[in-house]
C-alpha positions as CSV (number, residue, x, y, z in Angstrom):
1,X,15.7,6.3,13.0
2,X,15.9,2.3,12.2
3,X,17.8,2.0,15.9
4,X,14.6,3.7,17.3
5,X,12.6,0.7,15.7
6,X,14.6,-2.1,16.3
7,X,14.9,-3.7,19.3
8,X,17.8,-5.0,21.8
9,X,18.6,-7.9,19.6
10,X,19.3,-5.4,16.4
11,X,16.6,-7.3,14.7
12,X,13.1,-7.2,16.0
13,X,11.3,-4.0,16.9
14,X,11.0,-3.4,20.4
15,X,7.7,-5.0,21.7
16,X,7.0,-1.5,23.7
17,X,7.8,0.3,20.9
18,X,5.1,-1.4,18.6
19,X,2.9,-0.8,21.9
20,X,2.8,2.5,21.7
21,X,2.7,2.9,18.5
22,X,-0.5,1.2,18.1
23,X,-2.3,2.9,20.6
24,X,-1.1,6.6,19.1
25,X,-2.1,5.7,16.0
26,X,-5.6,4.3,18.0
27,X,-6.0,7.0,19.9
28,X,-5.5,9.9,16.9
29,X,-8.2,8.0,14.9
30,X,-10.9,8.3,17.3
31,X,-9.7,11.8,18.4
32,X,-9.9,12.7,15.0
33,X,-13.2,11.2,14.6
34,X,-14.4,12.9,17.4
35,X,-13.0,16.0,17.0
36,X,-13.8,16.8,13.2
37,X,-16.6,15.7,12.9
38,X,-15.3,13.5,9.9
39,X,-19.2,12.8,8.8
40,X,-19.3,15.8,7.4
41,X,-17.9,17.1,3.7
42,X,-16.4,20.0,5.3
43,X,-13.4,19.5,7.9
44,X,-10.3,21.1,6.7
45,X,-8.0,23.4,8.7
46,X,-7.3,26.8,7.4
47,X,-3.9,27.4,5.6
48,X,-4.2,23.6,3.9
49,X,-7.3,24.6,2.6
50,X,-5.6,27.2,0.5
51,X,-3.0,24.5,-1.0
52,X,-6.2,22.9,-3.0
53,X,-6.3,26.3,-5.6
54,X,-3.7,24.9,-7.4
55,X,-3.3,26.0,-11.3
56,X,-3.7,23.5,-13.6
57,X,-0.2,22.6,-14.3
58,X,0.6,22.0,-10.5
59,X,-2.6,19.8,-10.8
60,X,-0.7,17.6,-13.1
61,X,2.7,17.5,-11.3
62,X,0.7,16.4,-8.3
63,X,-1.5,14.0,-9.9
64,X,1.9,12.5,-11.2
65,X,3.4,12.6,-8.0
66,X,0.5,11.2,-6.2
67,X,0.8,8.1,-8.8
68,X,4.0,6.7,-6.3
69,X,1.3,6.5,-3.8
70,X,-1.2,4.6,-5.5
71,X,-1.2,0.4,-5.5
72,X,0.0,-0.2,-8.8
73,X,3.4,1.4,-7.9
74,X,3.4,0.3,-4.7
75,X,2.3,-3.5,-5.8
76,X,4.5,-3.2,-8.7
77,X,7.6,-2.0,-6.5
78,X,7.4,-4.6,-3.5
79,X,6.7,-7.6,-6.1
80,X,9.7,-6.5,-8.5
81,X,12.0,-6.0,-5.3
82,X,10.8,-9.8,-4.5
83,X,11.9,-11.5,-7.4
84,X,14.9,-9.6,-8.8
85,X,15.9,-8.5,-4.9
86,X,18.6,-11.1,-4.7
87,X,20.0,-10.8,-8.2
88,X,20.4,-7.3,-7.8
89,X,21.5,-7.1,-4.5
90,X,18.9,-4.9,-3.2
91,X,18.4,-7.3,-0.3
92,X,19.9,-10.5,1.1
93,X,17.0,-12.9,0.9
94,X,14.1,-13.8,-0.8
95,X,12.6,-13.2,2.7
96,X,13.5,-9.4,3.0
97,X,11.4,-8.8,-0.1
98,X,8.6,-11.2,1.0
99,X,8.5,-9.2,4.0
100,X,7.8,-5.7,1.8
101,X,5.2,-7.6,-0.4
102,X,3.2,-8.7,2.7
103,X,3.2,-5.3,4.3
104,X,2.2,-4.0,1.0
105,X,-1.0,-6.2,1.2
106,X,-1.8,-5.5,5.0
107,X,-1.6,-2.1,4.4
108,X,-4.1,-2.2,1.3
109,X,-6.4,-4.3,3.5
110,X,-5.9,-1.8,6.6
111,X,-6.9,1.1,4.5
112,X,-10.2,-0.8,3.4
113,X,-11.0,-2.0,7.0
114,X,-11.1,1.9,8.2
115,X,-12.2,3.4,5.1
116,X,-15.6,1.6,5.5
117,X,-15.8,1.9,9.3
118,X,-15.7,6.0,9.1
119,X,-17.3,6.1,5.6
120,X,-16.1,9.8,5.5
121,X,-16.9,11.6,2.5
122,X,-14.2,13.5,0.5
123,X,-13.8,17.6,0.3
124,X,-16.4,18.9,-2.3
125,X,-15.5,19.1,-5.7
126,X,-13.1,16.0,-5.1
127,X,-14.7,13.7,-8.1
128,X,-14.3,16.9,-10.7
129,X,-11.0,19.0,-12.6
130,X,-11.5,21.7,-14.9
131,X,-9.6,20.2,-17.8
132,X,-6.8,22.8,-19.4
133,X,-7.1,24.1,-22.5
134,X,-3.7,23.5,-23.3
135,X,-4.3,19.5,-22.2
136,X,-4.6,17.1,-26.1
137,X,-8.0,16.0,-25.9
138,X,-6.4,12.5,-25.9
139,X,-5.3,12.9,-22.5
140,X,-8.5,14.4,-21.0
141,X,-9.0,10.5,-19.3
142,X,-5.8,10.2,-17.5
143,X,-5.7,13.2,-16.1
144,X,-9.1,13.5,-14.9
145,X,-8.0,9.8,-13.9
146,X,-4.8,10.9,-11.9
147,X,-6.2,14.6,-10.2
148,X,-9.8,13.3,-9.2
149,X,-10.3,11.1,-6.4
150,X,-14.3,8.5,-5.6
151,X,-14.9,7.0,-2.6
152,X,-14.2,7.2,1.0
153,X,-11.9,9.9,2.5
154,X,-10.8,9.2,6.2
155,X,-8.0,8.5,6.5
156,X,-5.7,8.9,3.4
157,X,-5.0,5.4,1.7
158,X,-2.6,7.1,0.0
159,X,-0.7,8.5,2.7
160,X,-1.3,5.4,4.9
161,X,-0.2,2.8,1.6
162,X,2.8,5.0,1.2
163,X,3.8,5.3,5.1
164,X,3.5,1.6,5.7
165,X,5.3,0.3,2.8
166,X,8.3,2.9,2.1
167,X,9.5,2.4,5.6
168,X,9.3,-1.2,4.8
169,X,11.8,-0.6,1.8
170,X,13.7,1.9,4.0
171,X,13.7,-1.3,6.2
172,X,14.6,-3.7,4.6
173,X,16.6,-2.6,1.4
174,X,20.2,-3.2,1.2
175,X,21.1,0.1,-1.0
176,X,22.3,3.3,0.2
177,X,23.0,3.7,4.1
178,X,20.2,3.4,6.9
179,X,20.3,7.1,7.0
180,X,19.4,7.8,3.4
181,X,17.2,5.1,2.7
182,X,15.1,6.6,5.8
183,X,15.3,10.2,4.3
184,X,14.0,9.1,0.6
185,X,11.5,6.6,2.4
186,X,10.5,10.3,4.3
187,X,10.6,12.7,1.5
188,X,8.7,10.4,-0.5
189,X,5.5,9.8,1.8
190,X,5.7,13.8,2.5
191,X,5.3,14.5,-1.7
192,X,2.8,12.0,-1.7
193,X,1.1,13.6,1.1
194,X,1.3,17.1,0.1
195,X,-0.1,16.0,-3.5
196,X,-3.5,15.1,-2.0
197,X,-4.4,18.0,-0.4
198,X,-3.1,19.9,-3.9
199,X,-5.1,17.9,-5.6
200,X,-8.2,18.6,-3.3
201,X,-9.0,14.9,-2.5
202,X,-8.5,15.2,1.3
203,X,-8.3,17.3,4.2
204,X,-5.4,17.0,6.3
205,X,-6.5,15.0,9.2
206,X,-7.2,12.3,6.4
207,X,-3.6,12.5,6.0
208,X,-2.2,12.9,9.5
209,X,-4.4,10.1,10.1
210,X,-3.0,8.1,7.2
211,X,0.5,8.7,8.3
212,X,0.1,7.2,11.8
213,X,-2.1,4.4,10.6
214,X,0.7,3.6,8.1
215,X,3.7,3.4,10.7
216,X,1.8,1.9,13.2
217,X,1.1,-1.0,10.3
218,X,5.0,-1.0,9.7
219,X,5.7,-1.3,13.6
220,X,3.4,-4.0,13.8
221,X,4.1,-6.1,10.8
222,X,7.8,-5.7,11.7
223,X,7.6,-6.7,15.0
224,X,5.5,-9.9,14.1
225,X,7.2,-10.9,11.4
226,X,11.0,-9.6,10.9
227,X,12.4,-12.7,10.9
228,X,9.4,-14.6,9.1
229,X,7.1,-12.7,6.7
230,X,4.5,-15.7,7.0
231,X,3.2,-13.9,10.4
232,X,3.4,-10.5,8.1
233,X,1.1,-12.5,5.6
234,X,-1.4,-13.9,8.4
235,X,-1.8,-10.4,9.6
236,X,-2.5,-9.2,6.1
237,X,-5.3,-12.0,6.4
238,X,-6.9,-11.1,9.1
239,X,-6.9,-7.6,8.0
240,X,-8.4,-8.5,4.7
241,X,-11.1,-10.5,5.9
242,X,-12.1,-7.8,8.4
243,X,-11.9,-5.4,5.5
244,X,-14.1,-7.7,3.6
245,X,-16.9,-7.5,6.0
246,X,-16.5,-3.7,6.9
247,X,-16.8,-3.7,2.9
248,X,-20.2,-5.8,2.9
249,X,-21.9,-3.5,5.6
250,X,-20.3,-0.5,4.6
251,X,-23.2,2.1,2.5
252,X,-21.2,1.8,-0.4
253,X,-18.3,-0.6,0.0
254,X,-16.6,-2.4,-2.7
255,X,-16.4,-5.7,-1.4
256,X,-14.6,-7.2,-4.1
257,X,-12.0,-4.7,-4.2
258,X,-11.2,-5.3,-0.7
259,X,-11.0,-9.5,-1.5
260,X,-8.0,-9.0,-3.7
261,X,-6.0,-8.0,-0.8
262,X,-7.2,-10.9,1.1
263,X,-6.9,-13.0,-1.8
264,X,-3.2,-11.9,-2.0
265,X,-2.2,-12.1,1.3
266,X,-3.9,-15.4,1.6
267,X,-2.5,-17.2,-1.5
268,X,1.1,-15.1,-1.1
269,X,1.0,-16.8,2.5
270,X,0.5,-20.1,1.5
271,X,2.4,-20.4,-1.3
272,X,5.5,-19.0,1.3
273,X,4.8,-21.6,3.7
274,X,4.7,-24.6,1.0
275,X,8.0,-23.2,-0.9
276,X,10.0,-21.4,1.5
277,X,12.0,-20.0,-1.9
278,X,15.4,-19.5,-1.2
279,X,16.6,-17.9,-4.2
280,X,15.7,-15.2,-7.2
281,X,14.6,-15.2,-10.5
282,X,17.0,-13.1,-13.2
283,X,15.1,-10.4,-15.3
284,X,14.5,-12.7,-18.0
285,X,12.7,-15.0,-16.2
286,X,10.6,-11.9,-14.0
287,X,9.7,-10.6,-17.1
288,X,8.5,-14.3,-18.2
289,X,6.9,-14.9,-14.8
290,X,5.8,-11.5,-14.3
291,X,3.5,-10.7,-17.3
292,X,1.1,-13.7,-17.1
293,X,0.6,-12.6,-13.5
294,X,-0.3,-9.1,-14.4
295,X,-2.7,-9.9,-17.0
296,X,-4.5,-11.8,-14.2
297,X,-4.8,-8.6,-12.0
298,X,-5.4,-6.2,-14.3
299,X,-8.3,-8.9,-15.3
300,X,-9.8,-9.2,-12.1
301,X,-9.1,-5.2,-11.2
302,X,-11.2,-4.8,-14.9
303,X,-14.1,-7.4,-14.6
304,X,-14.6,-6.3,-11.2
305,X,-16.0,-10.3,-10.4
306,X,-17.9,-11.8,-7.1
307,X,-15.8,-11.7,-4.1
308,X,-15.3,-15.9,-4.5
309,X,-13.6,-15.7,-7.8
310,X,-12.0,-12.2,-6.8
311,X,-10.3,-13.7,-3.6
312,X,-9.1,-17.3,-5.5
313,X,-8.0,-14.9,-8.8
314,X,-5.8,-12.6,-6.6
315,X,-4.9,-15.6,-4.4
316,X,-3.0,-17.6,-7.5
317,X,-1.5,-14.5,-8.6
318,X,0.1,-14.2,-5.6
319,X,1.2,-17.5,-4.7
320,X,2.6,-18.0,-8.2
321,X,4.6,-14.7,-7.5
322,X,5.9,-16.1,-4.6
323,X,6.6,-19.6,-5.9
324,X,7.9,-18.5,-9.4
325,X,11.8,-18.2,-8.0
326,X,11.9,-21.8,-6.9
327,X,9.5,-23.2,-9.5
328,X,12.1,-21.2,-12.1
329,X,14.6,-23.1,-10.5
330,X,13.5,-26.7,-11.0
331,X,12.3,-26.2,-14.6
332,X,16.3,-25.7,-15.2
333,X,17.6,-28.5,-12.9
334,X,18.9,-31.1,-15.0
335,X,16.6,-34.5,-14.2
C-alpha cells in the first residue's frame, strides 16, 4: 500500500496519483450531494440503518471507540509523536512528526470548510441517548457527551480526521513494518467509522464521504510536503481560512472553532520556518512544555473567545509546540 503512494523517487507521492485522488474524492462529494439529497434529515441506506439500534452497552463501547476519532486524541497523538518522536525512535526527524501535526490541522480545517458548505443535518435523534439504568448518575455527562453528536453531518469529521491523519502515522512512523502500520492505520479508521453509524450520528454516505475526503487530504499533503511539512502547514492555512469564511456565512457556523485550526496551522508554520528544530525534547521536558500548552487550548476550546484572540491563542500554542525542542535545547547549553 505505501509503494502505491509513493512515487518513483521512493519518497514523494506520485503527482498522478494525488491527481486522481483529488478529483475521486471531488467527484464522490458532489455525487453524493446530488444523489442523497444530503439537505434532508433522512438519507441512510437500508442494512446501516439497522446498525443504529444498538443496546445500551454497545452504545458505550462505541462512544469509547469513537473517542480515537475525535481531535483531542488525534491533536494529542500527532503533538506527542512530535516532541518525544526522536527520543523514542518512533521516527527519524523532528520533521516526520511535524509532517503528522500539520496534516492533523489541515484535516480539522478541511472538515470545517465542507461541513459548512453542505450544512447537512444529522439522522434524527442524533443530539439524544436514553441513559441506562445501570449507568452512576455521575456519569450521565460523559456519556451523553461521547454517544450524542450537534452540528453538521456531511461528511463524517470523524471518519475524515481519522482517515487523513492515521495514514499519516502509517506514513510516517518508524515502528512495526510498512505492512502493519497500514493494517492498524486501516482497522483503526474502519472502528471509528463503524462507531458512528452505531451510535446514530451519521448515515453512511457521511462516512464514505469522510473516508475519501480524508485520503485525498493525506495524498495531497504528502505530495506537497513530504520532504518539508512547512508546504503541509501552508496548506493547512489556506484551508483554515477558507474554513473560516465558510464558518461566517454558514446558518450556524462556529467561526471560532474553525480559527483554532488556522491559528495552529498558522503559528505551527511559522514557528517551523523560524526554528527549523532539529532535535527532541525527553519526557521530562514534554511533560514541562506540554502542560502549559494544554491549559491554553483547553482555555480557548472553554471560553469559546472572538475569532482574533481564538486564531493568536491557538497560534502561540502551536508555535511554542513546535519551538519547545530547540528552545529546550538552549536553556541547557552552557553560555
Amino acid at each position: 500500500m505505501r509503494e502505491a503512494v509513493l512515487g518513483s523517487d521512493g519518497d514523494r507521492p506520485s503527482r498522478w496519483t494525488v491527481a486522481l485522488a483529488a478529483a475521486a474524492a471531488v467527484g464522490v462529494v458532489l455525487a453524493s450531494a446530488f444523489a442523497f439529497d444530503i439537505a434532508v434529515p433522512n438519507r441512510g441506506i437500508g442494512v446501516f440503518q439497522l446498525l443504529s439500534s444498538p443496546t445500551s452497552a454497545t452504545l458505550a463501547v462505541a462512544g469509547l471507540v469513537t473517542q480515537f476519532g475525535d481531535p483531542w486524541f488525534l491533536l494529542l497523538t500527532a503533538t506527542l509523536l512530535y516532541l518525544l518522536g526522536t527520543e523514542r525512535s518512533l521516527v527519524q526527524r523532528p520533521r516526520e512528526g511535524a509532517f503528522v501535526l500539520a496534516v492533523t490541522f489541515a484535516a480539522f480545517s478541511f472538515i470545517d470548510l465542507l461541513k459548512n458548505v453542505f450544512v447537512a443535518p444529522r439522522p434524527p435523534g442524533a443530539g439524544t441517548v436514553a441513559l441506562p439504568t445501570w449507568l452512576p448518575a455521575v456519569l450521565a455527562g460523559p456519556f451523553r457527551s461521547i454517544t450524542t453528536g450537534t452540528g453538521y453531518a456531511f461528511p463524517s469529521g470523524h471518519a475524515l480526521g481519522t482517515t487523513a491523519v492515521f495514514a499519516a502515522l502509517a506514513y510516517r512512523l518508524e515502528a512495526g513494518s510498512g505492512a502493519t502500520r497500514w493494517t492498524v492505520a486501516l482497522v483503526g479508521v474502519l472502528l471509528v467509522a463503524a462507531s458512528r453509524i452505531v451510535l446514530g450520528v451519521h448515515f453512511f454516505v457521511d462516512i464514505a464521504v469522510g473516508l475519501l475526503a480524508g485520503a485525498s487530504l493525506f495524498a495531497a499533503a504528502a505530495a506537497v510536503g513530504s520532504r518539508d511539512p512547512l508546504r503541509v502547514f501552508a496548506l493547512g492555512s489556506i484551508l483554515g481560512v477558507l474554513a473560516v469564511v465558510a464558518s461566517a456565512v454558514s446558518p450556524a457556523g462556529e467561526v471560532w472553532k474553525a480559527g483554532q485550526w488556522l491559528g495552529g496551522s498558522v503559528g505551527a508554520g511559522i514557528a517551523w520556518y523560524v526554528v527549523r528544530p532539529s532535535s527532541q525534547l525527553s519526557l521530562r521536558e514534554t511533560v514541562a512544555a506540554g502542560v502549559p500548552v494544554a491549559v491554553l487550548w483547553v482555555g480557548v476550546y472553554v471560553t469559546s473567545p472572538p475569532l482574533l484572540v481564538t486564531v493568536v491563542g491557538t497560534a502561540v500554542a502551536a508555535g511554542v509546540t513546535i519551538a519547545a525542542p530547540t528552545l529546550a535545547g538552549r536553556a541547557v547549553e552552557p553560555s
